[in-house]
C-alpha positions as CSV (number, residue, x, y, z in Angstrom):
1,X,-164.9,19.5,-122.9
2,X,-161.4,19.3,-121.1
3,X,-159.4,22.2,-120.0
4,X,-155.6,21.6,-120.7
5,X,-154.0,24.7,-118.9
6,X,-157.0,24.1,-115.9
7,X,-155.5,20.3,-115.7
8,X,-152.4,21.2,-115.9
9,X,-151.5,24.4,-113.7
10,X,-155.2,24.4,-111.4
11,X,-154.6,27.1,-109.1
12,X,-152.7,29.0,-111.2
13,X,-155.8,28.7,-114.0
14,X,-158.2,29.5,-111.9
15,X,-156.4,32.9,-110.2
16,X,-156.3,33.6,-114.1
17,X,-159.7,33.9,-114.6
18,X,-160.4,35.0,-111.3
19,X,-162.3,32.2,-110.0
20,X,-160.6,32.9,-106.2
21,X,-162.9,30.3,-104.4
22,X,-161.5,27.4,-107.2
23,X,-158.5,28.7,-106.1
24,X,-158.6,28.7,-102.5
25,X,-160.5,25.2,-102.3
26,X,-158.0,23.9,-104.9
27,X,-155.2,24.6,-102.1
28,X,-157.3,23.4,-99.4
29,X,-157.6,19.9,-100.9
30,X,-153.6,19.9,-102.3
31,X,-152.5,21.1,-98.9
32,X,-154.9,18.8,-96.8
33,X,-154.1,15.9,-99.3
34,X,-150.2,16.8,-98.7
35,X,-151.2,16.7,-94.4
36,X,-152.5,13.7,-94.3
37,X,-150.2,12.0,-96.9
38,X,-147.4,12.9,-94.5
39,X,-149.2,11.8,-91.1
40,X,-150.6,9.0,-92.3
41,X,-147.5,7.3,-94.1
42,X,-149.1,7.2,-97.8
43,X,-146.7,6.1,-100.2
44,X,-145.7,9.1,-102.8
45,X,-147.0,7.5,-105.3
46,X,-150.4,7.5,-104.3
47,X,-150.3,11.5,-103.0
48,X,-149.2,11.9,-106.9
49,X,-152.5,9.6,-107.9
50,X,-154.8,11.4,-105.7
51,X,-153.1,14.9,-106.7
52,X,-153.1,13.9,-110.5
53,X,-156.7,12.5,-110.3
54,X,-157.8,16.3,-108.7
55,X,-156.2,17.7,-111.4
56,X,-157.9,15.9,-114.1
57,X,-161.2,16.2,-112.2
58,X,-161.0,20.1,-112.8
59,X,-159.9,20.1,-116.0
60,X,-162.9,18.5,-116.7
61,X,-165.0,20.1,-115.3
62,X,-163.5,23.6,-115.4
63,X,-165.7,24.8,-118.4
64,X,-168.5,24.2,-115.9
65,X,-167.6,25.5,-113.1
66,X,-166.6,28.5,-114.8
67,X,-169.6,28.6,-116.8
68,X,-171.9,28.9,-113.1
69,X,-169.7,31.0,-111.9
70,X,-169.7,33.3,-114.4
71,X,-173.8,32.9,-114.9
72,X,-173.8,33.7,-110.9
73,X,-171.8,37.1,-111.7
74,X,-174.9,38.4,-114.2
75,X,-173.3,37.1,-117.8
76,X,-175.4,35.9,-120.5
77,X,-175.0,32.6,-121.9
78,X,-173.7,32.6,-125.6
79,X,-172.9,29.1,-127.4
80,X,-171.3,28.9,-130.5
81,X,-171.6,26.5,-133.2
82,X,-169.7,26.1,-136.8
83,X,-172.5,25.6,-139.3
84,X,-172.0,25.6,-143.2
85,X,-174.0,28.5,-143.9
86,X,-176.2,31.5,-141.9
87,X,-179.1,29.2,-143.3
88,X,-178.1,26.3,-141.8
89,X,-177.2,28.3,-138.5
90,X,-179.9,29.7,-138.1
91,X,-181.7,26.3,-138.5
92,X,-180.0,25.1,-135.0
């Protein structure tokens, strides 16, 4: 599914839930992205594209990527369902 608040504040998400390598490489690629747009002479509107596009791209993919991460750490997989009954969950 898509992550609103991971689209929206990236960094900022993934500090939150403590996902510090997101973070870092998050900055890497807004700061490098910002680097290059400057030395290069890109247009504003395309550092915006390319910084909106990395920004969707993680909210995304942010259930994911927290999902490994957290798998990685020693949690246990849970998935939850909405079923009409506890027959008909424990059917699935």
């Amino acid at each position: 599914g898509f992550n609103l608040g991971a689209c929206l504040f990236g960094p900022i998400w993934a500090c939150y839930h403590r996902l510090w390598g997101v973070a870092f490489v998050m900055m890497l690629i807004l700061v490098g992205l910002g680097v290059l747009a400057m030395q290069s002479g890109w247009s504003n509107h395309l550092t915006v594209t390319m910084g909106g596009a990395l920004s969707v791209l993680l909210g995304y993919h942010a259930v994911d990527i927290r999902h490994a991460i957290l798998v990685r750490r020693g949690y246990h997989v849970v998935d939850l369902f909405r079923a009409n009954s506890a027959k008909e969950a424990e059917l699935r």
